[in-house]
Biopython code that builds the backbone (N, CA, C, O; Angstrom):
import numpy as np
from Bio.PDB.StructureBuilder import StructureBuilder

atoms = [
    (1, "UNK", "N", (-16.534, 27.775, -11.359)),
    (1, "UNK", "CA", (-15.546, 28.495, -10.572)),
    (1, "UNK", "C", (-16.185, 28.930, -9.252)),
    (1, "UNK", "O", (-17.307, 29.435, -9.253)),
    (2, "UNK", "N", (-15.478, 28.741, -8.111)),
    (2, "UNK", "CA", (-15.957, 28.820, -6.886)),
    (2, "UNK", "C", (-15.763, 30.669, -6.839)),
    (2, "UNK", "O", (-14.853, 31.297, -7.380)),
    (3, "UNK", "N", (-16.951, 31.263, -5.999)),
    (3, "UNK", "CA", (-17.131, 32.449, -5.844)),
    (3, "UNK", "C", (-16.599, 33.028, -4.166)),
    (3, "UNK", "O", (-15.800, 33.886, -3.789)),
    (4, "UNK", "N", (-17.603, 31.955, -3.394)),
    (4, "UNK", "CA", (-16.777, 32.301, -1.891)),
    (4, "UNK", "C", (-15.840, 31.937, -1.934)),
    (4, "UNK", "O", (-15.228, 31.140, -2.646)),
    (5, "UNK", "N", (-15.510, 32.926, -0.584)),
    (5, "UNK", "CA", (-14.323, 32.502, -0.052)),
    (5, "UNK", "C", (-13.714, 31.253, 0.649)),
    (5, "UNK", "O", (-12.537, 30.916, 0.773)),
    (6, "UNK", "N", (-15.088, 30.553, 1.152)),
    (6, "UNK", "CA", (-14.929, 29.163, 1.661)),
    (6, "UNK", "C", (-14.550, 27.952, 0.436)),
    (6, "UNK", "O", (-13.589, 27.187, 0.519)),
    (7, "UNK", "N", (-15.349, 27.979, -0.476)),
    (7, "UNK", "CA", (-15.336, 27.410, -1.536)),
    (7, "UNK", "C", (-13.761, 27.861, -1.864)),
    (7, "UNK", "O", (-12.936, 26.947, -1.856)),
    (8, "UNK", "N", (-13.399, 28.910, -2.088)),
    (8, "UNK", "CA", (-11.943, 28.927, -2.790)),
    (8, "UNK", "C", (-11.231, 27.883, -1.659)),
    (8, "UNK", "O", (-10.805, 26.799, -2.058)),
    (9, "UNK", "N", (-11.132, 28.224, -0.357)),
    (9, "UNK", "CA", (-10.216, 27.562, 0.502)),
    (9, "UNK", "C", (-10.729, 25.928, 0.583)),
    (9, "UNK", "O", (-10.091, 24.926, 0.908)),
    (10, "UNK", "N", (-11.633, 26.029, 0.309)),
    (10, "UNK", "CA", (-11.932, 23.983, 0.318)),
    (10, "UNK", "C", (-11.208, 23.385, -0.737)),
    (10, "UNK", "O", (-10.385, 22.503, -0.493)),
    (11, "UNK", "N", (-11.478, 23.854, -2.109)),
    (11, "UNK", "CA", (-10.542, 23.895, -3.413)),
    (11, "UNK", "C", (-9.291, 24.072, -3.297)),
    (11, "UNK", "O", (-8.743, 23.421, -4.187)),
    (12, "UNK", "N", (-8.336, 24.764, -2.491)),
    (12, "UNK", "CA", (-7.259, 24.381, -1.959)),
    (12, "UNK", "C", (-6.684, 23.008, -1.185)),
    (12, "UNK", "O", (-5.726, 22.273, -1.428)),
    (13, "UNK", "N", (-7.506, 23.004, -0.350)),
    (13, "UNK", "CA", (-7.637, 21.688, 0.650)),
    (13, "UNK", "C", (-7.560, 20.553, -0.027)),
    (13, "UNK", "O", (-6.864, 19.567, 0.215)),
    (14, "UNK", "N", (-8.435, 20.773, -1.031)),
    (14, "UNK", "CA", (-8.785, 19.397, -2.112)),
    (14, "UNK", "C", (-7.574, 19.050, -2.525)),
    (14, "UNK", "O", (-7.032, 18.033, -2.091)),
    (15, "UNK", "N", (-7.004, 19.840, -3.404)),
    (15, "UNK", "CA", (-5.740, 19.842, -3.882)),
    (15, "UNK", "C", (-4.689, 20.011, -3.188)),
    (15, "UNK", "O", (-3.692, 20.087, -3.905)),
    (16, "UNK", "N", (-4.397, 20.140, -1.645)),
    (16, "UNK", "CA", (-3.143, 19.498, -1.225)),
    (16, "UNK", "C", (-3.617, 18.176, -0.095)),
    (16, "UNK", "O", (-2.897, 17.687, 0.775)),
    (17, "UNK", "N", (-4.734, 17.882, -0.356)),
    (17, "UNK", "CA", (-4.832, 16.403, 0.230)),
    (17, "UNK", "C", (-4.775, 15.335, -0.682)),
    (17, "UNK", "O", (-4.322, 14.206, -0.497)),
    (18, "UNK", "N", (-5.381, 15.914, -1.873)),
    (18, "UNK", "CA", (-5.574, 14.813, -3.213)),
    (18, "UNK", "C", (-3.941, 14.498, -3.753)),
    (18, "UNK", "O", (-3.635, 13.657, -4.597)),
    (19, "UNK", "N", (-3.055, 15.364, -3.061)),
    (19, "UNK", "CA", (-1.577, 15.159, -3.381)),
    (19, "UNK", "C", (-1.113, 14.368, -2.780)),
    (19, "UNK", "O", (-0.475, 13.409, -3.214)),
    (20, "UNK", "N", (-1.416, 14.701, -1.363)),
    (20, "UNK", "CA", (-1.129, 13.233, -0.023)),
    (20, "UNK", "C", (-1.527, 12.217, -0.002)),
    (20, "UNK", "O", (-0.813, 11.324, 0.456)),
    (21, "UNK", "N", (-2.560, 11.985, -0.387)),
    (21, "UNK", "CA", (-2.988, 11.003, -0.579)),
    (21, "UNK", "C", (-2.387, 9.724, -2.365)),
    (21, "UNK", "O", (-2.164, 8.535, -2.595)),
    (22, "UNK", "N", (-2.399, 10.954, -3.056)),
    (22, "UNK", "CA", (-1.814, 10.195, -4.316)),
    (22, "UNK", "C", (-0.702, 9.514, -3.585)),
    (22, "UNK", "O", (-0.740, 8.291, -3.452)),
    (23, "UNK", "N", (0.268, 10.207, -3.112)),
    (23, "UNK", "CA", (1.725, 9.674, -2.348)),
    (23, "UNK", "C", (1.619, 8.560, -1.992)),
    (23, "UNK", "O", (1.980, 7.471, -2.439)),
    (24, "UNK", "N", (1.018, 8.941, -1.024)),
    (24, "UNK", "CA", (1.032, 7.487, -0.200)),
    (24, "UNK", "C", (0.368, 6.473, -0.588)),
    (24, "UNK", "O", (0.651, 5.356, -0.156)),
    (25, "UNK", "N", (-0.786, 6.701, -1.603)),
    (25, "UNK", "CA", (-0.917, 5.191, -2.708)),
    (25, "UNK", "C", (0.428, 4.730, -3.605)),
    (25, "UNK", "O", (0.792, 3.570, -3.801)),
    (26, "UNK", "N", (0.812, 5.469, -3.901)),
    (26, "UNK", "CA", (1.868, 5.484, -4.733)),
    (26, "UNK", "C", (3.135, 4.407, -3.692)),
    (26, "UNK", "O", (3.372, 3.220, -3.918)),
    (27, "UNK", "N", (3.561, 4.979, -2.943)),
    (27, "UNK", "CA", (4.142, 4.398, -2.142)),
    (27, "UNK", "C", (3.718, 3.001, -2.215)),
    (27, "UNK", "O", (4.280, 2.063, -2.781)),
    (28, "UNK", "N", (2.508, 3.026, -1.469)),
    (28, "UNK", "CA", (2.153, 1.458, -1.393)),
    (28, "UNK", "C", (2.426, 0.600, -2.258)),
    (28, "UNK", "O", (3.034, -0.458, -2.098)),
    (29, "UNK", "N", (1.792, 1.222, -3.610)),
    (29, "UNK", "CA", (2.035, 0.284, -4.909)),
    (29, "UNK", "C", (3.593, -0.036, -5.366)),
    (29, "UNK", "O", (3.759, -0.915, -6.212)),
    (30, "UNK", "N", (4.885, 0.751, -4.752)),
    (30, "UNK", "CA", (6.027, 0.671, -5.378)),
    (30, "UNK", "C", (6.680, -0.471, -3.855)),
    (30, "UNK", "O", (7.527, -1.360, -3.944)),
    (31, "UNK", "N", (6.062, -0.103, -2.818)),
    (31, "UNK", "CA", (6.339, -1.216, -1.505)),
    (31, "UNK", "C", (5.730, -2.712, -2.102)),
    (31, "UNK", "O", (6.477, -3.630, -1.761)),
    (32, "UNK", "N", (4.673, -3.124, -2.828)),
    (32, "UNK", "CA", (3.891, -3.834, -3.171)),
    (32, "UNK", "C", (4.604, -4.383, -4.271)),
    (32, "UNK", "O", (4.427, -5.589, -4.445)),
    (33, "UNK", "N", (5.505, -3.691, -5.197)),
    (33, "UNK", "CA", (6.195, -4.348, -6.306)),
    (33, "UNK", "C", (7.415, -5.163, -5.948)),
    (33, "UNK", "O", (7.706, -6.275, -6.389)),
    (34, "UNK", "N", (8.268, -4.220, -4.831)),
    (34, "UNK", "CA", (9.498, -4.580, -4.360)),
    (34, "UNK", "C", (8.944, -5.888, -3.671)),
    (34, "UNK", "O", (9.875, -6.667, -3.470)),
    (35, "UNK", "N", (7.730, -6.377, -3.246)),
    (35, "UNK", "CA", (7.375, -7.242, -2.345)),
    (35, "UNK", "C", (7.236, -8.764, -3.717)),
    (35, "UNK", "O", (7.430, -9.965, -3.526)),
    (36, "UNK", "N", (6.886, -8.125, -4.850)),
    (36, "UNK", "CA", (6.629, -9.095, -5.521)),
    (36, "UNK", "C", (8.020, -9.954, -6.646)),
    (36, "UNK", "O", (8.209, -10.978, -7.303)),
    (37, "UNK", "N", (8.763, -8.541, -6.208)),
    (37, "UNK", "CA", (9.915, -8.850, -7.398)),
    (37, "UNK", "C", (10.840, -9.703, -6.257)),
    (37, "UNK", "O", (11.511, -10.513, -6.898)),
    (38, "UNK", "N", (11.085, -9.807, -5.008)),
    (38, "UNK", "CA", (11.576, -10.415, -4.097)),
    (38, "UNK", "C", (10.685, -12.265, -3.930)),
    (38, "UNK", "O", (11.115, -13.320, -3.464)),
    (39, "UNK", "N", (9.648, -11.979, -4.420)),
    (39, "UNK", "CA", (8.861, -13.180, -5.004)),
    (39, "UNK", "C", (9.592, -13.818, -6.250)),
    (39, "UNK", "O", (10.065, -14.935, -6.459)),
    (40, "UNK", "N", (9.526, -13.024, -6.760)),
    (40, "UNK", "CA", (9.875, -13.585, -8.364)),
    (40, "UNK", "C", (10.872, -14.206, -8.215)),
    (40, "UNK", "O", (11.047, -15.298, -8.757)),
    (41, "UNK", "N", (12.153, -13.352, -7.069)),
    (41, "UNK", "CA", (13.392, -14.252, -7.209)),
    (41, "UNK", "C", (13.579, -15.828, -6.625)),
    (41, "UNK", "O", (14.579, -16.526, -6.801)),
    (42, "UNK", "N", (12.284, -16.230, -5.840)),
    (42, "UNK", "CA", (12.369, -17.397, -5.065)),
    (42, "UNK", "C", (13.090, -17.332, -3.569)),
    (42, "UNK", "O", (13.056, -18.247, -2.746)),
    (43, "UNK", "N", (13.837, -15.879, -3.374)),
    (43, "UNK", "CA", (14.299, -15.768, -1.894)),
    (43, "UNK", "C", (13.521, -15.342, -0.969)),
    (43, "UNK", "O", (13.358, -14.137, -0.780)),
    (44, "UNK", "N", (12.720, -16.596, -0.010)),
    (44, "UNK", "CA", (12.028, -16.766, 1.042)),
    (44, "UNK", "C", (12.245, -15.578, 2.185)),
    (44, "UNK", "O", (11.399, -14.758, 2.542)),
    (45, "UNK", "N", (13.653, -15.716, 2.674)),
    (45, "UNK", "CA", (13.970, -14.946, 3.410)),
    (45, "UNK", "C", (13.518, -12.963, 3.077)),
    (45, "UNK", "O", (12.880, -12.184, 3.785)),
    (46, "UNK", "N", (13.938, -12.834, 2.236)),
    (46, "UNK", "CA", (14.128, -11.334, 1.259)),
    (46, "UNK", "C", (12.231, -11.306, 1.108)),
    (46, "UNK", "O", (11.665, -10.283, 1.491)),
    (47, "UNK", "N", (11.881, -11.788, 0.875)),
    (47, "UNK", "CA", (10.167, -12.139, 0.602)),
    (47, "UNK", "C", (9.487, -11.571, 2.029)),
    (47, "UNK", "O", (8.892, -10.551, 2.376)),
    (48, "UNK", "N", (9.883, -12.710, 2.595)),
    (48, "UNK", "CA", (9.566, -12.629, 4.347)),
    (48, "UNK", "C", (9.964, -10.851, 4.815)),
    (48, "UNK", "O", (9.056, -10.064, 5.082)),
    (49, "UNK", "N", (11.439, -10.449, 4.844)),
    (49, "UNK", "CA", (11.462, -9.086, 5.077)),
    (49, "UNK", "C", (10.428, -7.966, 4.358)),
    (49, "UNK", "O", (9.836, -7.132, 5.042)),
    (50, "UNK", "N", (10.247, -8.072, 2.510)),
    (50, "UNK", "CA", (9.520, -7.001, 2.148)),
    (50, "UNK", "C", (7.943, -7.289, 2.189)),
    (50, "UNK", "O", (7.080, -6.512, 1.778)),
    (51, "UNK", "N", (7.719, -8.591, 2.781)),
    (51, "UNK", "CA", (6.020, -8.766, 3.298)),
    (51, "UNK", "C", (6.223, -7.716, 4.795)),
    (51, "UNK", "O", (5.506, -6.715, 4.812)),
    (52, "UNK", "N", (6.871, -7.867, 5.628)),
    (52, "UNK", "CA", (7.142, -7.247, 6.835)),
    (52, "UNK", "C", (6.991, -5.624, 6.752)),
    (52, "UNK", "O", (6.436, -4.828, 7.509)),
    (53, "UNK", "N", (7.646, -5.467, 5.636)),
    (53, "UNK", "CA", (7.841, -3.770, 5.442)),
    (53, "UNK", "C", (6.066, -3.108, 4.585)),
    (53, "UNK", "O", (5.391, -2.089, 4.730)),
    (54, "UNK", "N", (5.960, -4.168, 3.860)),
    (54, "UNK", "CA", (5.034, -3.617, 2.849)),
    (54, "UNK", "C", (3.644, -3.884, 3.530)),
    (54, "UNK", "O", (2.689, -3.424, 2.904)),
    (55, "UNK", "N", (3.362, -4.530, 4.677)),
    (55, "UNK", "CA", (2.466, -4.415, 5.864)),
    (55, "UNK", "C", (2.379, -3.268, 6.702)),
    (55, "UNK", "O", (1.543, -2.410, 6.988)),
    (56, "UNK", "N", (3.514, -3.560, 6.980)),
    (56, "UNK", "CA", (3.579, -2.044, 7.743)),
    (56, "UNK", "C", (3.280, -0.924, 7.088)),
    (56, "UNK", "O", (2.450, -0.137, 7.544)),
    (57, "UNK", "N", (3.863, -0.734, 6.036)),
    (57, "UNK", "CA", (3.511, 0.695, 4.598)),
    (57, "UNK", "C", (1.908, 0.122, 4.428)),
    (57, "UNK", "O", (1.277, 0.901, 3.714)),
    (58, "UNK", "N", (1.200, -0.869, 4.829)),
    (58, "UNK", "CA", (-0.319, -0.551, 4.125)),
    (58, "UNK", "C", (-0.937, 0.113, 5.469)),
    (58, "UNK", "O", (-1.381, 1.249, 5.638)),
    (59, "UNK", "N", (-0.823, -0.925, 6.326)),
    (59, "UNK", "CA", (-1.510, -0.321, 7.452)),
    (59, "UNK", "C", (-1.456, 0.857, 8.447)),
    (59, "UNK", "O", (-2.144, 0.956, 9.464)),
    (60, "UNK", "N", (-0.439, 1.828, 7.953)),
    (60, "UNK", "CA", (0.297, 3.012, 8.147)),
    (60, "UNK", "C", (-0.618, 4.036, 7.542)),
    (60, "UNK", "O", (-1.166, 4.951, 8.157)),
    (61, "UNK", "N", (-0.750, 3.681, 5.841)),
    (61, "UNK", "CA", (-1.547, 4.490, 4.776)),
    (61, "UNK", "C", (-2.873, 3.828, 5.186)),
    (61, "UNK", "O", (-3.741, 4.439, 4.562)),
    (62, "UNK", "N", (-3.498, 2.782, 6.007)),
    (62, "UNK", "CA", (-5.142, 2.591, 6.185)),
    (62, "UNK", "C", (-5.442, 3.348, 7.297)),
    (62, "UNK", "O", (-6.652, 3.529, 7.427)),
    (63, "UNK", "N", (-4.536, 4.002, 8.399)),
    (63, "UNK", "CA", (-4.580, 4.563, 9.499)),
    (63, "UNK", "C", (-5.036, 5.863, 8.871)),
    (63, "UNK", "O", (-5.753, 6.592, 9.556)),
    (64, "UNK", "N", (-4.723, 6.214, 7.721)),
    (64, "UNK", "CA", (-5.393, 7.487, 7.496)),
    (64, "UNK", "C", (-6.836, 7.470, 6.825)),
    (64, "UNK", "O", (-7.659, 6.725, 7.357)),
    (65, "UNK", "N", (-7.321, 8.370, 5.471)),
    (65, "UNK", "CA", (-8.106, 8.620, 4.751)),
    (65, "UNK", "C", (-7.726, 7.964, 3.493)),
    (65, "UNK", "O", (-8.658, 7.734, 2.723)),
    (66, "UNK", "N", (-6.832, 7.701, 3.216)),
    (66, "UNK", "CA", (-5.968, 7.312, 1.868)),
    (66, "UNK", "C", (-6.616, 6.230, 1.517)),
    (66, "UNK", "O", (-7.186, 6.050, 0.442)),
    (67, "UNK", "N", (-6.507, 5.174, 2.804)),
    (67, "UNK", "CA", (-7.053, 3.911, 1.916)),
    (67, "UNK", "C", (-8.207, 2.903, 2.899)),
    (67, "UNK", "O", (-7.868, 2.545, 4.027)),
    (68, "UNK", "N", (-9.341, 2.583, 2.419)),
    (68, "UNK", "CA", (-10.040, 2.155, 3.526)),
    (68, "UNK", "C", (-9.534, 0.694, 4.314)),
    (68, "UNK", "O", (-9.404, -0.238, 3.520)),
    (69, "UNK", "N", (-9.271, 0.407, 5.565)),
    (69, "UNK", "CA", (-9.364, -0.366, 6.489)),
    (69, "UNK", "C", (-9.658, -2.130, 5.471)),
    (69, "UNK", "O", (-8.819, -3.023, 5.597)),
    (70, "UNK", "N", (-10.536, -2.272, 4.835)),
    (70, "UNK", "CA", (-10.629, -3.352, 4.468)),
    (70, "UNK", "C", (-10.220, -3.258, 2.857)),
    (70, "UNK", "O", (-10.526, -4.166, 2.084)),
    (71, "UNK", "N", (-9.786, -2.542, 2.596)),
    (71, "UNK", "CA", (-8.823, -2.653, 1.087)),
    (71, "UNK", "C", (-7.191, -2.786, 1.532)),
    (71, "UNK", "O", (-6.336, -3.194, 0.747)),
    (72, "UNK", "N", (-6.952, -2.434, 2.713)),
    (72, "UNK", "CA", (-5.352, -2.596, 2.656)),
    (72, "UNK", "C", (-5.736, -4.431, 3.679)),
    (72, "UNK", "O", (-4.866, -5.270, 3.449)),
    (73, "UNK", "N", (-6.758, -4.859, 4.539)),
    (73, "UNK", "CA", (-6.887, -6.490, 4.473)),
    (73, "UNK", "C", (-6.825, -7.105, 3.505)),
    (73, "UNK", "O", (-6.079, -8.075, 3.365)),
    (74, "UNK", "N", (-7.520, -6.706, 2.730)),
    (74, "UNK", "CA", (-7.353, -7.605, 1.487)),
    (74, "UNK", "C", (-5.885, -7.831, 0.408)),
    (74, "UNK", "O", (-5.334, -8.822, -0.073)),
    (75, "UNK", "N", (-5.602, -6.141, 0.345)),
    (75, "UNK", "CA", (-3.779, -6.570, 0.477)),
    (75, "UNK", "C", (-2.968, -7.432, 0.712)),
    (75, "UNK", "O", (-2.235, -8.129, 0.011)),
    (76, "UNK", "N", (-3.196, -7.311, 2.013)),
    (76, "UNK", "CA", (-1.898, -7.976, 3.286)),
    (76, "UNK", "C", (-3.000, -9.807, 2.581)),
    (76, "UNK", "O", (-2.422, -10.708, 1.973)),
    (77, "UNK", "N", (-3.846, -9.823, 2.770)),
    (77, "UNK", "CA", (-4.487, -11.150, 2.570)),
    (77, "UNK", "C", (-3.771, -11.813, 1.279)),
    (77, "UNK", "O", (-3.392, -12.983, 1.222)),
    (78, "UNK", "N", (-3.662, -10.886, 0.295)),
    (78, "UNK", "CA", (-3.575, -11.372, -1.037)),
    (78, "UNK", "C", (-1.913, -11.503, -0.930)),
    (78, "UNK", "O", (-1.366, -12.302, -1.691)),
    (79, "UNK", "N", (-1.418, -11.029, -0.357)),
    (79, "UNK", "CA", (0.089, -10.870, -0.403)),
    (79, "UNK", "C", (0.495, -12.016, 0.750)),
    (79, "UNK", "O", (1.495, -12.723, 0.629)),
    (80, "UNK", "N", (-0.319, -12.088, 1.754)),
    (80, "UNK", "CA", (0.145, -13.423, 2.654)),
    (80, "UNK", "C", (0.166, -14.543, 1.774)),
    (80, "UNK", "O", (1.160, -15.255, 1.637)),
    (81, "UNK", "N", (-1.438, -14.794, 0.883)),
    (81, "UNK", "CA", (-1.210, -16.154, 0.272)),
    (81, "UNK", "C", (-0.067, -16.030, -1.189)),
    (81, "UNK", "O", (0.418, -17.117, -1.506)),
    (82, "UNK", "N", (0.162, -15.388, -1.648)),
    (82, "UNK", "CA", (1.131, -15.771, -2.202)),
    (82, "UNK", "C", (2.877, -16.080, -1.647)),
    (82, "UNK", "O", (3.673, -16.776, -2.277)),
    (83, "UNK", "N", (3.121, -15.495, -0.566)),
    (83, "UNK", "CA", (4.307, -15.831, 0.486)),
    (83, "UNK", "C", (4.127, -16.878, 0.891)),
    (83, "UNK", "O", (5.235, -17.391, 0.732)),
    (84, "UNK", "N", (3.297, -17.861, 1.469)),
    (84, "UNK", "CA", (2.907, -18.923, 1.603)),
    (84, "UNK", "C", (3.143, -19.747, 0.594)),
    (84, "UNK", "O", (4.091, -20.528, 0.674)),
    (85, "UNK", "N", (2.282, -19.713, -0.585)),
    (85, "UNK", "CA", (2.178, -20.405, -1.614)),
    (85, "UNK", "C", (4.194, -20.545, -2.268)),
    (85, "UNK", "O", (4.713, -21.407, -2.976)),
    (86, "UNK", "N", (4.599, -19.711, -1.835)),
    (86, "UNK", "CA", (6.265, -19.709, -2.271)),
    (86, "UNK", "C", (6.779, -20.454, -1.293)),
    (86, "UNK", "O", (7.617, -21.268, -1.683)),
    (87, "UNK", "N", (6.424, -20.439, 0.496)),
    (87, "UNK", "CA", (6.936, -21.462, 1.310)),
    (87, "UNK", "C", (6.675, -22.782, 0.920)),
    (87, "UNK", "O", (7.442, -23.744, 0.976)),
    (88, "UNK", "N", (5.525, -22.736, 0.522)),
    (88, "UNK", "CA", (4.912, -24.419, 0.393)),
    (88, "UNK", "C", (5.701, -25.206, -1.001)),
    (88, "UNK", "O", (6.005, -26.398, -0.961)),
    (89, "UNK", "N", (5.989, -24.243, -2.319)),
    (89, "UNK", "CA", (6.933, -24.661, -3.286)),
    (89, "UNK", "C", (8.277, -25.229, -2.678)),
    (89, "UNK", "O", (8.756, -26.362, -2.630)),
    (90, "UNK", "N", (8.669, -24.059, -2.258)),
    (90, "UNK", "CA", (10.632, -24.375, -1.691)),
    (90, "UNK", "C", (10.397, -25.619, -0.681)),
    (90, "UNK", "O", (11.273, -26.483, -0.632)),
    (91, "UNK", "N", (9.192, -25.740, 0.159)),
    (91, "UNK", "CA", (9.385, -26.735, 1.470)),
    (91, "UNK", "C", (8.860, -27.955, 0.437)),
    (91, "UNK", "O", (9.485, -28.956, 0.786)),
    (92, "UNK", "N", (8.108, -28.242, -0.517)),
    (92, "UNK", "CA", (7.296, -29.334, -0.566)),
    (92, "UNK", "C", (7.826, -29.212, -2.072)),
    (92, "UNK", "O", (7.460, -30.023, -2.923)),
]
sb = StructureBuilder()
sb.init_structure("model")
sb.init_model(0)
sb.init_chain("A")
sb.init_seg("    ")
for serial, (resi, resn, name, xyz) in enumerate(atoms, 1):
    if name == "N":
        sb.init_residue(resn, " ", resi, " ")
    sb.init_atom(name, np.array(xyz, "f"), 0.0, 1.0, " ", f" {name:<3s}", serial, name[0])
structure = sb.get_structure()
């Protein structure tokens, strides 16, 4: 148990950033599903829009502390090649 007074107020801090931050992972991961279930259906177009949105929602949440810079690349990376890999089915 924290005794100062600094210590009490950092322990605050902790706990309403560790909240903001949950969020906006959270977010990501439910932007990240809608991105995949728009996969599942085979509609290119609908795919194409929630890759658009769910880019934007990573690199929004990497602009902060939430998520580091090269974990939301690897995201958008992993989520490009499978949008692709769905163009190249429907075209070929």
């Amino acid at each position: 148990m924290a005794h100062s007074l600094s210590a009490k107020k950092r322990i605050r801090q902790n706990v309403k950033k560790r909240g903001t931050n949950r969020s906006r992972k959270s977010q990501v991961k439910t932007q990240i599903k809608h991105f995949e279930g728009a996969l599942g259906t085979g509609d290119i177009a609908a795919a194409e829009e929630q890759f658009r949105l769910t880019v934007q929602k990573v690199d929004k949440v990497a602009s902060t502390s939430a998520m580091h810079k090269k974990t939301a690349a690897r995201k958008k990376s992993r989520m490009a090649k499978k949008l692709n890999a769905l163009k190249a089915k429907q075209g070929g």
